[in-house]
N, C-alpha and C positions, 0 to 999 in steps of 0.2 A: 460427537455431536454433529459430525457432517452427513449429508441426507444418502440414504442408503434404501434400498432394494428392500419390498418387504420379503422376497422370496425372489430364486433364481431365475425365476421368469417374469415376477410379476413388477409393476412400476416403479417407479422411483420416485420416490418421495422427494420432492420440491424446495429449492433450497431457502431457507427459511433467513430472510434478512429484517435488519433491523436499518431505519435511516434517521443520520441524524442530522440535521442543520438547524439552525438558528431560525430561518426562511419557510413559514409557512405553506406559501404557495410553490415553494420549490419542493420540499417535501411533498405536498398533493400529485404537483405534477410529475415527481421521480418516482413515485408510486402507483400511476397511472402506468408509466415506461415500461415498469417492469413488469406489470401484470398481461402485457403482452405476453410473454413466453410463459407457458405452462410448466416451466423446469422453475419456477420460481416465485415466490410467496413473501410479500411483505407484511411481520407481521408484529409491528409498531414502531412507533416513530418519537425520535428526543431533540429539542432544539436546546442543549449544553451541554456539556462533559457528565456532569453530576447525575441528570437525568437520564441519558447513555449508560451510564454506568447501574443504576439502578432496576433502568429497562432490560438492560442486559442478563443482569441476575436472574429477574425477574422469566424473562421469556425466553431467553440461554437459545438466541440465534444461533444460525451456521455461521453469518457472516455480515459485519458491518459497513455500511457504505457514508463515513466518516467526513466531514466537513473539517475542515482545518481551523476557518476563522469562525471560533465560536464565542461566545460572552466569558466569561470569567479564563477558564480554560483551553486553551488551543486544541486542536482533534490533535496533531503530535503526541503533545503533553499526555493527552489522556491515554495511548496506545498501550503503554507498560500497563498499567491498571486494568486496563479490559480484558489484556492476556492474562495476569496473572486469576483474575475471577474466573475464565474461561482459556485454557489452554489450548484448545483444539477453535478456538474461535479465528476464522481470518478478517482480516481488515481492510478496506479498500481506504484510501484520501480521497475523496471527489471533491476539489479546489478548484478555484483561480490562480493559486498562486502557481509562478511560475518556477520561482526563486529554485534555485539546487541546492542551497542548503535546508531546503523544508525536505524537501525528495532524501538526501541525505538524512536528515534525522528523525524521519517517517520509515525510513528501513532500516536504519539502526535500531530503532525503538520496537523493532517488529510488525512495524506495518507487510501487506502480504503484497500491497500494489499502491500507484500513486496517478490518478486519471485526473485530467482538466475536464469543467464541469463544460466546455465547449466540445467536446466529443458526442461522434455522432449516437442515437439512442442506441441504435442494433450491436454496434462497437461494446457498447457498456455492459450490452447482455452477454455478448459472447466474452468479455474478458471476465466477468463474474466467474462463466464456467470454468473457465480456464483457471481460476485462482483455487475453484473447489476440486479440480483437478492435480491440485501439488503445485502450480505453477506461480510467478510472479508475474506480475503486468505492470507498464512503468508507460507512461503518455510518449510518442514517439517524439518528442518535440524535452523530453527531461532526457529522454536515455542521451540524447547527442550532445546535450547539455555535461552530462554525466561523465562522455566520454574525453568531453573535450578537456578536463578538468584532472580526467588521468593522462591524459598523456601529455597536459601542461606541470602534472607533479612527478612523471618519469624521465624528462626532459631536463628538471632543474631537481634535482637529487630527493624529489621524495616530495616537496613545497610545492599546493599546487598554489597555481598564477594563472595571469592573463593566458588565456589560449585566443590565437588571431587576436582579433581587432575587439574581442570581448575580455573583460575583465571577470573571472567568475573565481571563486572560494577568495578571495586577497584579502582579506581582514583577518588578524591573529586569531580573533573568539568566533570566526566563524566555524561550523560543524568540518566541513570539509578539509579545511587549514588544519585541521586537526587529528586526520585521518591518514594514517601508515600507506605507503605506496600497495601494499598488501591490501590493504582496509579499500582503497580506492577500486583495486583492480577486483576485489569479491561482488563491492559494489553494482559494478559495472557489469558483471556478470550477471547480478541480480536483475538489475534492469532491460537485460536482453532475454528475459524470462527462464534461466537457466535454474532447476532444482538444485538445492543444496547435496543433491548426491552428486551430480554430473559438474559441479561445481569443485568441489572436492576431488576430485578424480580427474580433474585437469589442472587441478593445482599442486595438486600431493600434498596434501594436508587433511587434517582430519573433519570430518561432517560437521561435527561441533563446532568449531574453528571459524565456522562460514556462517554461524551464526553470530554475527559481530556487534 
């Protein structure tokens, strides 16, 4: 379902997104963004999980550019469901939220990336490609968040904790707290844009594996 070449020489077909927020006039205006580049095509838009889900079927995009806080449903919540209607489908989070445990369980649940909606426009375009690319993209402001978080749970035997003067994963039921020092460190990897093959091959474990 990702955008491909109609012939060896000839163009490439525009990657074909779907946007979803709650927000009106955000939607307008992140669809204005992206029709700046010619490598990219929005081509409708859902403000809830349910309706996402629908449109998605319906218009079987390359790729979602996902709102977290949405009415009934969280964009999280809804990731498992999108992939499973669309397996070749990737996902971006375009949030506010800062929290590491949303980043955590937006990539556990198989999101492909996790961008603050304060990122500059050209950034947004270029991490898209990158995502249709194989790759991950994580806000450079979660990945440190991310890391700080393993090596406050490699530190204290596996349990993350406070790293520095921040307090981050400390709550029993939070996503992180809950995450294997392995699970943390694949993580972390993911957020530094690292493929699940090259992921695997510096950990010695199997491809599958790293998908957690």
């Amino acid at each position: 379902n990702t955008a491909v070449s109609s012939s060896p020489a000839g163009p490439v077909a525009p990657v074909r997104i779907l946007v979803v927020d709650d927000h009106t006039l955000f939607r307008r205006g992140l669809t204005a963004i992206l029709a700046r580049s010619s490598e990219l095509a929005v081509v409708g838009d859902a403000g809830d999980a349910g309706q996402a889900q629908r449109r998605a079927e319906e218009l079987r995009p390359d790729l979602i550019l996902l709102d977290n806080h949405l009415p009934g449903v969280n964009g999280v919540d809804a990731v498992p469901a999108l992939k499973a209607a669309l397996p070749d489908l990737r996902i971006i989070l375009l949030t506010v939220s800062e929290d590491e445990n949303d980043l955590a369980s937006a990539l556990r649940a198989g999101a492909n990336g996790y961008l603050l909606k304060t990122m500059d426009a050209d950034a947004l375009i270029a991490a898209i490609l990158r995502v249709m690319r194989g790759e991950s993209v994580v806000a450079d402001e979660m990945t440190s968040k991310l890391v700080a978080v393993y090596r406050g749970a490699a530190s204290n035997g596996g349990a993350p904790t406070a790293a520095g003067d921040e307090a981050v994963g400390s709550t029993e039921s939070s996503p992180l707290s809950q995450l294997s020092p392995r699970e943390l460190e694949i993580l972390c990897a993911i957020a530094r844009g690292e493929s699940n093959k090259v992921i695997a091959r510096q950990l010695g474990i199997a491809e599958t594996t790293v998908q957690i």
